[in-house]
N, C-alpha and C positions, 0 to 999 in steps of 0.2 A: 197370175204374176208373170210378169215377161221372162224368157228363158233364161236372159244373162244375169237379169236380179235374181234367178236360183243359184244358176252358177256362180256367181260373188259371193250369197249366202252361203253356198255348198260350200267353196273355199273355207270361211272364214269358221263355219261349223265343224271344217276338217282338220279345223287349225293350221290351216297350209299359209301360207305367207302370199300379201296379193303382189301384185306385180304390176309391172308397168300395162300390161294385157288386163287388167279388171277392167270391168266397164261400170258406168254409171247407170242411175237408175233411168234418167230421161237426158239424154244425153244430146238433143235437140234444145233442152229450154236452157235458155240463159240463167244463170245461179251468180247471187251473190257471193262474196267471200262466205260471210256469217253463213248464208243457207248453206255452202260446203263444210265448213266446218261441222254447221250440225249433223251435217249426211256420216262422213266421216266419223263424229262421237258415236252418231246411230251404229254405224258399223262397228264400232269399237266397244260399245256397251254389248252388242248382239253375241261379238266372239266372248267377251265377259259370262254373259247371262248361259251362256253353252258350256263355254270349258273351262270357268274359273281360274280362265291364267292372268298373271300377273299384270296387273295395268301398265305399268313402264313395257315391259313386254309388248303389249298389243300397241301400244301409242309407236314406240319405236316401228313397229309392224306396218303403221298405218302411214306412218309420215313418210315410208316409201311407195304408197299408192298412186298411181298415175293423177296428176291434179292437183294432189296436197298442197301443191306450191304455189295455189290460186286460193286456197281457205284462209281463213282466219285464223292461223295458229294458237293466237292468245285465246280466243274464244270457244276453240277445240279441247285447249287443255280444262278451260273452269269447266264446258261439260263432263268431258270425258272423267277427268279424276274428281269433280265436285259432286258428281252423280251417282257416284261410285263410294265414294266419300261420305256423302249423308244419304246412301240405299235406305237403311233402316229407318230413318226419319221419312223420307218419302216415300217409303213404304204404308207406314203407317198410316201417312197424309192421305194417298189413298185408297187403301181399304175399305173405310165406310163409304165412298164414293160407287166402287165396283160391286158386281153382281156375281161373283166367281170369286173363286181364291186365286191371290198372284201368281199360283204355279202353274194354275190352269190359261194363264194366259197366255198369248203367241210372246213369242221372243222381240218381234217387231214391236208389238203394238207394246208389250213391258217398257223397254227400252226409249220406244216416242213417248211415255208416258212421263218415263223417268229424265228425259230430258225437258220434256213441258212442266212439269212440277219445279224441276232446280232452278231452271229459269226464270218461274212466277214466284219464286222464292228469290230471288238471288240477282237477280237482273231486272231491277226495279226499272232500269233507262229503257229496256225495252214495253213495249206498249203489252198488255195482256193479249189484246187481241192479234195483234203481230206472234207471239209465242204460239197461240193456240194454233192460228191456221200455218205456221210454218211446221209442228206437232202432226199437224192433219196431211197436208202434204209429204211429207217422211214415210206418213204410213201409207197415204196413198201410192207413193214408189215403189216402194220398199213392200207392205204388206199385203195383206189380203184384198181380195174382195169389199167388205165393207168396213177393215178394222176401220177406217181415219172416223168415223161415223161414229166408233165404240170411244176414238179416244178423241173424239170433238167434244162430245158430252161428257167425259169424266172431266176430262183440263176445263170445262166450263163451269162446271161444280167447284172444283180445287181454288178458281182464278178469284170465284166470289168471295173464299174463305179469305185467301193469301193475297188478292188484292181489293178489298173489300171497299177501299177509300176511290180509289181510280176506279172504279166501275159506279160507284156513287157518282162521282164527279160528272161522269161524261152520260150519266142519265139526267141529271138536271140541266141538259145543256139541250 
């Protein structure tokens, strides 16, 4: 993982407040609104899933991050508090999907998981496969070596369940 995505990490693990000095993950490629926004929830679920502090807390925290004022606001909040919001419902969702228990999992790849599920749940207007590889991507930034890999194929499992009619469709075409 590149040094500054620890140090963001590190930050926000430390529960230190970012700053106009955080950096992005790939701070070359051109980002949508939405795809900041997601980056941002990602960051925002990560300090969640570490230190269990208050979501208005971390959202206030984040909407002073260098950049915020290029994301998608609206779109930042249905992840960030709708992920957080039905955790236990998507939790559940994927459970039978993974090979591990959810605590054994990295913070990163939890967190793109848990944004990929609310999304294929909850954001019908976006395409499934749009959710998955922008899921993939996040962890590609943001996470490990091979997470986006681990959570290409859960959100692939999850999209069949939770979008089962639009995956139909676009196979008979």
């Amino acid at each position: 993982m590149p040094c500054r995505v620890l140090l963001c990490l590190n930050e926000l693990q430390a529960g230190k407040t970012m700053t106009n000095k955080t950096l992005h993950a790939n701070p070359s490629k051109s980002r949508t609104p939405r795809h900041r926004a997601r980056e941002f929830a990602l960051q925002g679920l990560y300090q969640w899933l570490l230190n269990n502090e208050d979501v208005t807390a971390i959202s206030e925290n984040i909407r002073q991050a260098h950049g915020f004022d290029k994301a998608d606001a609206e779109h930042f909040n249905s992840l960030l508090y709708g992920a957080i919001k039905d955790v236990t419902t998507l939790r559940a969702g994927l459970e039978p999907l993974i090979d591990r228990k959810i605590s054994e999992l990295s913070p990163v790849e939890h967190a793109a998981l848990l944004i990929g599920a609310f999304e294929l749940q909850n954001h019908v207007e976006i395409p499934y496969r749009v959710v998955i590889n922008e899921a993939v991507e996040l962890t590609k930034s943001f996470g490990g070596i091979d997470g986006h890999k681990y959570v290409n194929g859960v959100l692939d499992k999850f999209a069949a369940k939770a979008r089962a009619t639009e995956i139909g469709a676009g196979k008979k075409s």
